[in-house]
C-alpha positions as CSV (number, residue, x, y, z in Angstrom):
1,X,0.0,0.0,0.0
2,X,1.1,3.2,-0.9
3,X,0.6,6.7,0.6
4,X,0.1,9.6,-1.3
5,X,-0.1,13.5,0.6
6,X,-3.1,16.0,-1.2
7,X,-3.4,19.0,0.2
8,X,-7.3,18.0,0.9
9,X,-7.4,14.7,1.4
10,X,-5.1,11.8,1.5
11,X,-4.9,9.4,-1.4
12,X,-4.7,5.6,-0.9
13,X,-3.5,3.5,-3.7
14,X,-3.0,-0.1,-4.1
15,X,-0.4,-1.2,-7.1
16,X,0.3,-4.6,-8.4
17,X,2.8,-5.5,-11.1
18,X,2.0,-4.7,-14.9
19,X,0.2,-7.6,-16.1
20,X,2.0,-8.7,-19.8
21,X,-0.3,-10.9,-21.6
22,X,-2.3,-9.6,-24.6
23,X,-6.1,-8.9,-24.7
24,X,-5.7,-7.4,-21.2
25,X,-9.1,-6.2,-19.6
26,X,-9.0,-2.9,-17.4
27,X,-12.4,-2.8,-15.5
28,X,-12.8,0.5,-13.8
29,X,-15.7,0.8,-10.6
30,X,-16.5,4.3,-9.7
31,X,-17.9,4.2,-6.4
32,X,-19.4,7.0,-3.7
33,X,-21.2,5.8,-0.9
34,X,-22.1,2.8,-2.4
35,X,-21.6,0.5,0.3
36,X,-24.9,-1.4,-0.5
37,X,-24.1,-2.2,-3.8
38,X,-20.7,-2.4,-4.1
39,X,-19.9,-6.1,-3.0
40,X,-21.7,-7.4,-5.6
41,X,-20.3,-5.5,-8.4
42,X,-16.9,-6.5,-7.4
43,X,-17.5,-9.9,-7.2
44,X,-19.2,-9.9,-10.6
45,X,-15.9,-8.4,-12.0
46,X,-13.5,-11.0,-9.7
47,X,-15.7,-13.7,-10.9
48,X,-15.0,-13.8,-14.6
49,X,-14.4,-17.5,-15.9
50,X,-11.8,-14.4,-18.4
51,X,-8.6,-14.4,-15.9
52,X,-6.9,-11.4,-18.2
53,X,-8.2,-8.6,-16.1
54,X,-6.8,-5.5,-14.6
55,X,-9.3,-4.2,-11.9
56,X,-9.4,-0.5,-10.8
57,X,-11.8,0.9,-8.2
58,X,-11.7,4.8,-8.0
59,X,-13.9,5.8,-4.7
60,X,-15.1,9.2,-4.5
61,X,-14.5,10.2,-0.7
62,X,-17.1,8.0,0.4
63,X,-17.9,8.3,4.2
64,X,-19.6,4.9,4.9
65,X,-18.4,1.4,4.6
66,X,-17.6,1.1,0.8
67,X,-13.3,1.6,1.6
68,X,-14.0,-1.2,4.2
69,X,-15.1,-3.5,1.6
70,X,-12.8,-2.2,-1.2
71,X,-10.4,-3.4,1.4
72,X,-11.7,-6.3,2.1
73,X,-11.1,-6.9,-2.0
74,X,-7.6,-5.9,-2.2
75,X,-6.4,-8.8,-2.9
76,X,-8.3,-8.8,-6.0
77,X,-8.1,-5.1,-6.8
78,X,-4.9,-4.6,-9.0
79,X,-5.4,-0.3,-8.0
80,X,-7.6,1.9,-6.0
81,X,-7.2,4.9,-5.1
82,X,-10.2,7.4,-2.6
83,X,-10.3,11.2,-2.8
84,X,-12.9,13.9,-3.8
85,X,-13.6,14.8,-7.7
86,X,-15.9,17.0,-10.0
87,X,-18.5,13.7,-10.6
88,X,-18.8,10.5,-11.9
89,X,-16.9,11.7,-15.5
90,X,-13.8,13.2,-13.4
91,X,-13.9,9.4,-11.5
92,X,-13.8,8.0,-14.6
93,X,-11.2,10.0,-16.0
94,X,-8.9,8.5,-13.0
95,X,-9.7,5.1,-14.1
96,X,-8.2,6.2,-17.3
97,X,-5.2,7.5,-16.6
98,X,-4.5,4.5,-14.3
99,X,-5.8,1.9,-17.4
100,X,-2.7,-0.4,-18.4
101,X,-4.8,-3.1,-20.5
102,X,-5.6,-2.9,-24.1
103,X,-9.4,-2.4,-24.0
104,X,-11.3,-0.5,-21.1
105,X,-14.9,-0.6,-19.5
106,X,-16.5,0.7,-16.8
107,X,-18.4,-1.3,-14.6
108,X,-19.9,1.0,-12.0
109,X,-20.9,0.3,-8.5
110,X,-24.6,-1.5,-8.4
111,X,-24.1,-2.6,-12.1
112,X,-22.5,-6.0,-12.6
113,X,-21.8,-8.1,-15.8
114,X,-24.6,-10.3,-17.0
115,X,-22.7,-14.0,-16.3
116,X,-19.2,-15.1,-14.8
117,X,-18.4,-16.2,-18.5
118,X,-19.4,-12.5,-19.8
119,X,-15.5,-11.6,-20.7
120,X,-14.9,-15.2,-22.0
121,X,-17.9,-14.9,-24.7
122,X,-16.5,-11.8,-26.1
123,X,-12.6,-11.9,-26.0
124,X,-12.4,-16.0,-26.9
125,X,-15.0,-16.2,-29.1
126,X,-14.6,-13.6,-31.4
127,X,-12.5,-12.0,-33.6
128,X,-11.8,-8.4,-32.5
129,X,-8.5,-7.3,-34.0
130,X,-9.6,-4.4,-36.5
131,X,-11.8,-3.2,-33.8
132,X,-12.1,0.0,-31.3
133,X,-15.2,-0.4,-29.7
134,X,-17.0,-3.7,-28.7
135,X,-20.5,-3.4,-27.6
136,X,-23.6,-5.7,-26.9
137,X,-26.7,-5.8,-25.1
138,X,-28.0,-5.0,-21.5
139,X,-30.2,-5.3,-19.0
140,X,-32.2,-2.6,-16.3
141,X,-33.4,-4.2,-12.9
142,X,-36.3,-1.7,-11.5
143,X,-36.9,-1.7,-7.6
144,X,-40.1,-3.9,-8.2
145,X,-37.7,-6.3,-9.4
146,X,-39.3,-6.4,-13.0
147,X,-36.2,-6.9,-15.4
148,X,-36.3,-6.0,-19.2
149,X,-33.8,-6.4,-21.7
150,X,-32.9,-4.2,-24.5
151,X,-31.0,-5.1,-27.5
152,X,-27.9,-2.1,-28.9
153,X,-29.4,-0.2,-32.1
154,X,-26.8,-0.2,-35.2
155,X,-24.3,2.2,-34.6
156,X,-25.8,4.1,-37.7
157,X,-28.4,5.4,-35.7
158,X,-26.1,7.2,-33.2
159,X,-27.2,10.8,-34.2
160,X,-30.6,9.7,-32.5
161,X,-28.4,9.3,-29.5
162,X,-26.7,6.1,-27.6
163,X,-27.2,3.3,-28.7
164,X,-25.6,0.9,-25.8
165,X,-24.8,1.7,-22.4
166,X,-21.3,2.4,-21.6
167,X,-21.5,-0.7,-18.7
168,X,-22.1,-3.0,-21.8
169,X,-19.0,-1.9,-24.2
170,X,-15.6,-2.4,-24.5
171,X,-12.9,1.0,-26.2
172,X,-9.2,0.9,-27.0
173,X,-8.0,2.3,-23.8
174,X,-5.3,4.7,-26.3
175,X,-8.6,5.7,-27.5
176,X,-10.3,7.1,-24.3
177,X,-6.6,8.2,-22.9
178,X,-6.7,10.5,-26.0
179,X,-9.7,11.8,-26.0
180,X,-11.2,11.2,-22.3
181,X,-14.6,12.3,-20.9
182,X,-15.3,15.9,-21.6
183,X,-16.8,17.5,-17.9
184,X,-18.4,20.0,-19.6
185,X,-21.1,17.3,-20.4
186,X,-22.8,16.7,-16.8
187,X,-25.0,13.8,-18.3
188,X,-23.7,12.2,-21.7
189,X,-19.7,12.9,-21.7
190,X,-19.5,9.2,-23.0
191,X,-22.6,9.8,-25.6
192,X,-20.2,12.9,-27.0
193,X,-16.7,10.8,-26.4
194,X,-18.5,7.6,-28.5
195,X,-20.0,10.4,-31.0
196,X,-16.5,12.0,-31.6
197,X,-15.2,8.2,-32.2
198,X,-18.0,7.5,-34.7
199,X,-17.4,10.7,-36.8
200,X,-13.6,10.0,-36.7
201,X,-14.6,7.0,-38.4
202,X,-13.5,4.3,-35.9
203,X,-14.5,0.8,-36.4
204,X,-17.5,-0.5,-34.1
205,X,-18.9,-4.1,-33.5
206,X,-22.0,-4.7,-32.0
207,X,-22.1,-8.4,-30.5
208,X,-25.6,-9.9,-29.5
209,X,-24.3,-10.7,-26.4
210,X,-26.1,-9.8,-23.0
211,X,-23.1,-8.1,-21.3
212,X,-24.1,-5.9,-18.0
213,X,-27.2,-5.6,-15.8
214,X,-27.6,-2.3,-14.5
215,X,-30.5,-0.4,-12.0
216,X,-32.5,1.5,-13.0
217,X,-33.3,4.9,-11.4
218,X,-29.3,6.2,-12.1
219,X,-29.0,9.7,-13.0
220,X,-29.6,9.1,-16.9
221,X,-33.1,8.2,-15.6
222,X,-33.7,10.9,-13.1
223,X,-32.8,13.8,-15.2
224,X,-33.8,12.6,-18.9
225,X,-34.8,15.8,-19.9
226,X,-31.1,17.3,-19.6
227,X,-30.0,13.9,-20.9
228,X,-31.5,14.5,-24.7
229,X,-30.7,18.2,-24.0
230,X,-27.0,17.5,-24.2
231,X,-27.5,14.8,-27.1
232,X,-29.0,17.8,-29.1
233,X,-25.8,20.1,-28.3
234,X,-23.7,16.9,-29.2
235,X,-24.7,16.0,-32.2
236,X,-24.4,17.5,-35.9
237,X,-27.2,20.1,-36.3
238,X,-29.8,19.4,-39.5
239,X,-33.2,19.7,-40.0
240,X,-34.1,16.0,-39.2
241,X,-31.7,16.2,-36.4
242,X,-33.4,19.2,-35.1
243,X,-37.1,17.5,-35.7
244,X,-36.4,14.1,-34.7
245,X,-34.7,15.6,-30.8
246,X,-37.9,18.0,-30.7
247,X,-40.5,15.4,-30.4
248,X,-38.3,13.2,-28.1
249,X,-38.2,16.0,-26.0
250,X,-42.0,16.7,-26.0
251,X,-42.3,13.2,-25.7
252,X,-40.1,13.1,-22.6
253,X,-42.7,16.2,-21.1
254,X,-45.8,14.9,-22.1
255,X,-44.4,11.9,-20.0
256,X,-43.7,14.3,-16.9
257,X,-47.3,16.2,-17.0
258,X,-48.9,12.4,-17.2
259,X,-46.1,11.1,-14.2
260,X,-47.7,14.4,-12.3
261,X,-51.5,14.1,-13.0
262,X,-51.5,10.5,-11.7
263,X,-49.2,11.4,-8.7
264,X,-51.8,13.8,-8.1
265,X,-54.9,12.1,-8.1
């Protein structure tokens, strides 16, 4: 264990050895106060039948249990490091710099990958030289405990806005070190980053292949409105872009005044 001095807050960080083989994994968990949830996102991520993995867990400051049970996982955790950021995108960024494997994802605390053989399915199964981004299908787990699937849209129809969820891809990690998440984005810095990818051309395969199981009620959910907001600043500006985000966001009020009216009554 290592010991690092901030003037606000000292850092702990936990270091292994550089891990050599090819197709290394980096998995990075942002956490705050997420001692509820966190176990079982870690052991989704130690549990991987895939044995290539580099684990990083970046806690926010958190002030209940979770650095208990990142401890309690250090054996496991190849870094981790606990101190205050800007949000979940600044967390994220600290993953990054840290990242050492060839592809990154982010596996965030409560979300957890669909199976133990999630990894296995994708990176010894297929053939994934020529590509920069992997990503596949999902699932959302409501507090009734209903569960729906959704299926990734072709990443044609990205102007429309995401078409995966970031817990279900896979990016060149020289990618997102180049380009990381842009904070000026409070909702959708990985819409814009994958966006900015697409336009530069990159080369994108979509597997049909369940890979995460996320909750539902995350911030994506709570603030939808500001959500497609910043997918209209994000994306090129046309008539049909300008029509099609329009009704989605009259659709999204006309959702609210409904949501209020039953409340209500």
């Amino acid at each position: 264990m290592t010991k690092i001095k901030n003037k606000k807050l000292a850092i702990q960080a936990k270091i292994k050895p550089t891990k050599l083989k090819s197709n290394l994994i980096t998995i990075v968990t942002v956490v705050l106060n997420g001692d509820k949830s966190l176990e079982k996102t870690i052991q989704s991520v130690i549990n991987q039948s895939y044995s290539n993995i580099e684990f990083i867990v970046i806690d926010g400051g958190s002030t209940d249990q979770s650095l208990s049970i990142i401890r309690k996982y250090e054996y496991a955790i190849d870094q981790w490091l606990s101190e205050k950021d800007l949000g979940i995108y600044d967390a994220m960024n600290k993953g990054i710099a840290l990242a050492r494997g060839q592809w990154i994802n982010f596996m965030n605390c409560g979300d957890y990958f669909y199976s133990n053989d999630t990894l296995y399915s994708i990176f010894d199964k297929n053939k994934l030289n020529d590509a920069d981004v992997i990503y596949g299908n999902h699932q959302v787990i409501y507090p009734s405990k209903v569960v729906r699937h959704f299926n990734a849209g072709p990443i044609k129809n990205i102007w429309r806005g995401s078409q995966f969820c970031h817990q279900a891809c896979f990016t060149r990690t020289h990618l997102i070190k180049k380009y990381k998440f842009n904070l000026n984005f409070r909702f959708s810095a990985d819409f814009n980053f994958f966006y900015k990818l697409w336009q530069k051309n990159y080369k994108f395969i979509q597997l049909n292949i369940a890979v995460a199981s996320i909750s539902a009620g995350g911030i994506s959910d709570m603030r939808r409105m500001e959500v497609i907001g910043e997918w209209r600043k994000i994306v090129k500006k046309n008539y049909l872009t300008f029509s099609y985000f329009l009704l989605k966001i009259l659709k999204e009020y006309i959702k609210y005044l409904v949501k209020r009216i039953i409340t209500v009554n």
